[in-house]
Each structure stands twice: as structure tokens, then as C-alpha cells.
N, C-alpha and C positions, 0 to 999 in steps of 0.2 A: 400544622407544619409551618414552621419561617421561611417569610421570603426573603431572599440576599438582596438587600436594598442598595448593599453598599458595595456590589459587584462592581469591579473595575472591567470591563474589555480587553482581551489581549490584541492590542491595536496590530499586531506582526499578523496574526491570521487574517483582516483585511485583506492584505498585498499577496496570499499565497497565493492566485491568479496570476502577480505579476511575474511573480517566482516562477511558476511553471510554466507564462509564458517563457523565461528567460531560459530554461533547461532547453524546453518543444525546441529554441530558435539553434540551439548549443549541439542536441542532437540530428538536429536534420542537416548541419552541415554546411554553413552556409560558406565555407572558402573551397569545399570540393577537396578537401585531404582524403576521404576514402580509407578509413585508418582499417579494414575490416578485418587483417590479421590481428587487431586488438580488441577485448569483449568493452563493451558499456553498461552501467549497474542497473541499465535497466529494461525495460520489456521493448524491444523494438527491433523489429526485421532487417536483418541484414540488405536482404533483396530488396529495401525501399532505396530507389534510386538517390534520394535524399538520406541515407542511414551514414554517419558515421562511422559507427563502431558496428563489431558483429554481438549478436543478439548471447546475454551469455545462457542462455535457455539451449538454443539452436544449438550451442555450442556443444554442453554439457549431452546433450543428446547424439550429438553425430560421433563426439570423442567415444558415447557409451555404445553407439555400435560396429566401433572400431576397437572395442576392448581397448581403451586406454584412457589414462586417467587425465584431467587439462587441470593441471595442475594450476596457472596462470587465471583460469579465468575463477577456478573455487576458491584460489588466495585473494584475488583481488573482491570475489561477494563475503567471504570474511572479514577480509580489514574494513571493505566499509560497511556490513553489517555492524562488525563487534563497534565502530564509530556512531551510528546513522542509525540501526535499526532500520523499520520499516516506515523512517521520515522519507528515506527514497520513495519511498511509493505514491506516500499522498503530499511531496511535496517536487519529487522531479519525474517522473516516469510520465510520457508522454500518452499512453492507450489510459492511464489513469485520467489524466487533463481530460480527456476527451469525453469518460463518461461523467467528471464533473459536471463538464459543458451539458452534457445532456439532462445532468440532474436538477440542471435550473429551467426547464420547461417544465411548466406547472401541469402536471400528470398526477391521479392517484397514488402516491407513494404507499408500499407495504414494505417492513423490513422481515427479513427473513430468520428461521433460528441459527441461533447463536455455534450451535451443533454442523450444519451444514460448510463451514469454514473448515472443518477439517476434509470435504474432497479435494483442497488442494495439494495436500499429502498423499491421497490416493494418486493424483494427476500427476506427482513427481515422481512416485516409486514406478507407477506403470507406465506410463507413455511416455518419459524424460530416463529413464534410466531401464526397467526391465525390457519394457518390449522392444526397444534399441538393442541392449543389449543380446537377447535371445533369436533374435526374425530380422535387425537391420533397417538399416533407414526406408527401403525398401516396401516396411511393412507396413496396409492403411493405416493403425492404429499410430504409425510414429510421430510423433507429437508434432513436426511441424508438417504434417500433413493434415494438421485439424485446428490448427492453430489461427482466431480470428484475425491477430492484430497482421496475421502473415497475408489473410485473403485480403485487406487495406492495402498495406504499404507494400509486399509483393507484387500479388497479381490484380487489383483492381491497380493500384498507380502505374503496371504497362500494359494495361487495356487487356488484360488477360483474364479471362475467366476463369476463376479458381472451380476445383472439383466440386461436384455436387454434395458432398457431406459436408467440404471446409465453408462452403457458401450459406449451408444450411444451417451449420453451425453459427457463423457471424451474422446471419439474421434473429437468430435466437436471442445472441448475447445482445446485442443492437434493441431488442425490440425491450429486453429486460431494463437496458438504460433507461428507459422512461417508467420503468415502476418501482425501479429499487435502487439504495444506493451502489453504484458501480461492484452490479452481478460478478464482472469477470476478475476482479480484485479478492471481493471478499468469498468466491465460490468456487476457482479453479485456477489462479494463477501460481503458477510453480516458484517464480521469483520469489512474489510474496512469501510464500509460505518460507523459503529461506531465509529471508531475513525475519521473519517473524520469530524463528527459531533463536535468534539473536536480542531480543527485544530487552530483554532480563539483564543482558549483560553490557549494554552496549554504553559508551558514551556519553551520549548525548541520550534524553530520556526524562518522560513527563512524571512528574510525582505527585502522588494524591496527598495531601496535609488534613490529616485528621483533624487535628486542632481547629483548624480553620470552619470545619463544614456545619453549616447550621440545619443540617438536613431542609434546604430548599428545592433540590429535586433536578437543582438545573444542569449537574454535570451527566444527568440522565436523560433528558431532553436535549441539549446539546448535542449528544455523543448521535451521529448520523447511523449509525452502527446499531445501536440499542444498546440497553443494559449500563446497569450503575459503573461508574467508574469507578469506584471503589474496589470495585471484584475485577473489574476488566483492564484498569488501566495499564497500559506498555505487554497485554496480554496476547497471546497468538492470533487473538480476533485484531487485533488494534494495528489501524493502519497512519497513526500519528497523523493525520489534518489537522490537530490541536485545537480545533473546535471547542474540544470542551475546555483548554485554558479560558475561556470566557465566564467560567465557574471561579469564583478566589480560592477554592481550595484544591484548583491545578495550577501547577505550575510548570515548563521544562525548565531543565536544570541539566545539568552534566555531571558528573560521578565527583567534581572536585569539590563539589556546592553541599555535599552531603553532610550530615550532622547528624550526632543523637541528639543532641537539644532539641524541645520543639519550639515550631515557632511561636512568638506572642500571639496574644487573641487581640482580636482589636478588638480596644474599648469605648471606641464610638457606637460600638453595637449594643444596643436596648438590653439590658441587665440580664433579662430573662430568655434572649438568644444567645447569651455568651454559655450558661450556664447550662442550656439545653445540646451547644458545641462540645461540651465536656463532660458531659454524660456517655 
């Protein structure tokens, strides 16, 4: 197997830390607007006394056990899905940032199957829209009645003791941050899983260049996620940290960058890797 000797770095994913500090500081609010009749694109509680925006999770659940449709906040996670994809996630969403954070304390890491990404689908049909819809907000199962990022920036930030499932829950996910990469993204988050639905069509959007790959292995070691980028890339698992741009044969691009041409091979590359790329 060749190794990419002649790997460039995507020096942009360095600063993603800086970036998602720079959202964390944009959603917590720091001039005290309180904007909460408006949704934010990404996962974070209303009830944080530092929240900007109202959570469009929270939202789409309360509208669904009101029988009515919030038209405003699904137009607004469409336009910037069909834009962003699920770059929102691993590049501004705030409960994401944080199990980043957690992901750099050096713990046994295990990644999980690739299969298990789809109960965030299960998490938005039942808890985000049926069981709203059918029993009310009322009901334990109603999603932000079990909802981690809700027992943080709700009721732990006013000193309040959230219920003993929601608590039980956020120890779970919390305890998961130290073995896997960010549990509550790739295994139950309802947002995600919307824009992921978007991923295909969006934008802005990573592209794998055949041409380029010298079967070196590294957009598969990169990828924090598991699994070749070749099968998974901008895939319903794929939460865009762009990590694996650090492979030359990722790239992000935007829908205007598109071409059927492919690109050159570079011919700095040893005869017998160019040749093994084209194969």
C-alpha cells in the first residue's frame, strides 16, 4: 500500500477550535438581546440564561404538540442545511464543541458501528415529533424532558436539579465523551440528523477525488468517525470536521467548483503510485 508522502495539510481545520470558539461566544449572547422568539441552527437551550436564540429542536417539538407546523424555524434549518450541511455541527454547534473538548483527554477511544447513527432518526420521529404530537409536552418521554444539553444550560446553569431520567441521561452521554467520538452527535441528536438529510445536496460540501488517491489509508484514519471516505464522504454519518481534508484526495468545494474533468495526477509522485491511482 503507498504512503501519501506528498500529503498537503488542510491548515483551515487547525483553527476549527477557533471557529467554534467564535460561534460558543456568538450563541451565548454576550449583549443580552434574548432574541428567543427566534430559532438558532443549532442544538442549544433556550432556558440557558446565556441562550440567544430558542433551540430549533425545543421548538419543532412544542409547535408538534400543539398540532402546528413552525414553519420559520424548518425554513430557516433548510436554507442552511441545503447551504452548510452538517458543517453546522462539527464546526458551530456549541454541545458539539464541548464533547470535542472532551475528546482531547487521552481516554481509551472505541468508535462505534456505523449502523447505530441511524437512532437519531428514531429520536426525531418519536420524541421530537410523535410522542408530542400524540400525549403533549406533558408527556416524560417529550424530548426536552430528556434532553442532556437541556439538564446543562437549563437546569444545572439555575442551580436546579433536573429530573432523575434527564440527569441520568446527561451522565451517560458525559461519561460516553471520554470513549468515543462525541456519542450525542453521531448517536441521538435530532438536529443532526436534519441536516444530514441535506448533506447530498448542500452547497458547501467535501469531495473525494478519485484520481488523486493512492490508496494510502489516510482519509480512513483521519476520519474520527470510522470508515473509508470514499463510501462515507458528505454521508448521513458525516458530521464535516474536515479532518479528513488532510488526505489530498479531500477536498471542500461548493457545487460551483464542480467539473467533469478530472483532476491532474501529480507527477511528482514515484511512477509506480501514479499508476497504482489509476487503476
Amino acid at each position: 500500500m503507498a504512503k501519501n508522502k506528498s500529503r498537503k495539510p488542510a491548515k483551515f481545520v487547525r483553527w476549527r477550535w477557533l471557529v467554534q470558539s467564535g460561534f460558543l461566544l456568538a450563541w451565548l449572547d454576550p449583549l443580552a438581546l434574548r432574541m428567543h422568539s427566534l430559532c438558532g441552527p443549532v442544538f442549544h437551550c433556550y432556558s440557558c440564561p446565556f441562550a440567544m436564540f430558542a433551540c430549533p429542536i425545543g421548538v419543532i417539538a412544542n409547535f408538534s404538540a400543539l398540532h402546528t407546523i413552525p414553519f420559520a424555524a424548518l425554513g430557516m434549518l433548510v436554507i442552511l442545511g441545503a447551504a452548510f450541511g452538517s458543517f453546522i455541527c462539527g464546526w458551530a454547534c456549541p454541545f458539539g464543541f464541548l464533547q470535542d473538548l472532551i475528546a482531547k483527554i487521552p481516554t481509551p477511544k472505541f468508535r462505534l458501528p456505523l449502523w447505530t447513527g441511524h437512532l437519531r432518526y428514531v429520536v426525531l420521529l418519536a420524541f421530537v415529533l410523535v410522542i408530542p404530537f400524540l400525549w403533549g409536552e406533558k408527556h416524560p418521554l417529550f424530548f426536552c424532558s430528556l434532553c442532556p444539553a437541556g439538564a446543562i444550560e437549563g437546569s444545572l446553569t439555575h442551580l436546579i436539579l433536573p429530573s432523575m431520567t434527564k440527569l441520568a441521561i446527561l451522565v451517560l452521554v458525559v461519561l460516553a465523551m471520554f470513549f468515543t467520538w462525541r456519542p450525542w452527535c453521531t448517536l441521538f441528536c435530532p438536529l443532526g440528523a436534519i441536516y444530514s438529510l441535506l448533506n447530498h445536496v448542500s452547497f458547501l460540501f467535501l469531495r473525494f477525488h478519485r484520481d488523486r488517491c493512492i490508496e494510502c489509508a489516510d482519509c480512513r484514519s483521519l476520519c474520527v468517525d470510522g470508515g473509508p471516505a470514499e463510501r462515507r464522504l458528505d454521508g448521513l454519518h458525516c458530521l464535516r470536521c474536515a479532518e479528513c481534508t488532510n488526505c489530498r484526495a479531500v477536498t471542500v468545494e461548493t457545487v460551483l467548483s464542480l467539473s467533469d474533468k478530472k483532476t491532474p495526477v501529480d507527477k511528482s509522485l514515484p511512477t509506480d503510485t501514479i499508476k497504482a491511482s489509476q487503476q
